[in-house]
C-alpha positions as a printed NumPy array, in Angstrom:
array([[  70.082,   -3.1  , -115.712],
       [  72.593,   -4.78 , -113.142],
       [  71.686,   -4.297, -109.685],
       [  74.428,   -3.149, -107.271],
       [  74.609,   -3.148, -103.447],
       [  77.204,   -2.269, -101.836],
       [  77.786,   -3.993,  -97.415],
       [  78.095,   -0.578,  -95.572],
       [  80.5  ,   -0.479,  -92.553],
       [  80.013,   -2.741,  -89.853],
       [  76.657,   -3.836,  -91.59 ],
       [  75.815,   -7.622,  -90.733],
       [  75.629,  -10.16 ,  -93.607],
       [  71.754,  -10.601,  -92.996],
       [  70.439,   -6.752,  -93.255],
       [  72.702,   -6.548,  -96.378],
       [  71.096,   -9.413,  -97.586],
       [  67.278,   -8.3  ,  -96.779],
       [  68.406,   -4.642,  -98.372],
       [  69.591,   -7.15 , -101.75 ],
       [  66.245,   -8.866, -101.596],
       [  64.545,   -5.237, -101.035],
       [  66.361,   -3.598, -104.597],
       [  65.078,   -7.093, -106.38 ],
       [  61.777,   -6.936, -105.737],
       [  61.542,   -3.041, -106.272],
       [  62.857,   -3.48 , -109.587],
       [  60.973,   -5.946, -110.573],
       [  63.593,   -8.722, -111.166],
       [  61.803,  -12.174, -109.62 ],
       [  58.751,  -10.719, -111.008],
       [  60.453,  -11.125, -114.654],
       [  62.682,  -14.554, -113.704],
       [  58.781,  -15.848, -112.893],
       [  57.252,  -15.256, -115.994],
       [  60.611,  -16.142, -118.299],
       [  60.278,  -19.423, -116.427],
       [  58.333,  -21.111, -119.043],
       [  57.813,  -19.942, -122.726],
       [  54.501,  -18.274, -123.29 ],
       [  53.016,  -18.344, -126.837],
       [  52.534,  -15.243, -128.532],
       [  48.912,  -15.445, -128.651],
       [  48.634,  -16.191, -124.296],
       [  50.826,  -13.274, -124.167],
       [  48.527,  -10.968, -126.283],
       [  45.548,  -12.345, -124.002],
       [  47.186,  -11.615, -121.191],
       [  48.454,   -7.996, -121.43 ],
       [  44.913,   -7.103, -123.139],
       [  43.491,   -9.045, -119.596],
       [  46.229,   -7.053, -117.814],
       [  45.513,   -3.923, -119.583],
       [  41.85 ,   -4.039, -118.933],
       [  42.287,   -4.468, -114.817],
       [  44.505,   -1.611, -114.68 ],
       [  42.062,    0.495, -116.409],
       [  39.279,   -0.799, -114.232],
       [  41.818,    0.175, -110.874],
       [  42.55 ,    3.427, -112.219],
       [  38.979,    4.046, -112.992],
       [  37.887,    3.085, -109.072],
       [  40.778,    5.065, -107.831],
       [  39.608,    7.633, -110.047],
       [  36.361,    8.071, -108.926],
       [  37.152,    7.562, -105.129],
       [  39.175,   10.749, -105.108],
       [  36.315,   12.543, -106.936],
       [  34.095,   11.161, -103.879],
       [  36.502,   12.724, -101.625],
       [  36.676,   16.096, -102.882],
       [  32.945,   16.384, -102.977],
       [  32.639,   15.99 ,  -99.165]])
């Protein structure tokens, strides 16, 4: 997925720059660069999305739970 930013009129070089930075992060880009950094061995990289896996069900289950406390006010 190529990334494309294009300077608006009169736009100075450093907010097109910080909006650049902005559409990197959002889509995740250093985020990937990071963890292609180093090679990961199949069996880290199971134990770490099952690690992963289990926090986000753990999050969703708080979040869960804290809009159930809200609706029962």
């Amino acid at each position: 997925m190529p990334i494309k930013v294009t300077e608006r009129h009169g736009e100075p070089g450093e907010w097109f720059l910080k909006r650049f930075k902005r559409v990197c992060v959002k889509s995740g880009l250093f985020r990937e660069l990071k963890k292609r950094r180093f090679f990961e061995k199949p069996s880290d990289k199971r134990r770490r999305e099952h690690k992963e896996a289990i926090r986000q069900a753990k999050r969703a289950e708080r979040l869960k739970a804290r809009r159930g406390a809200r609706s029962r006010r």
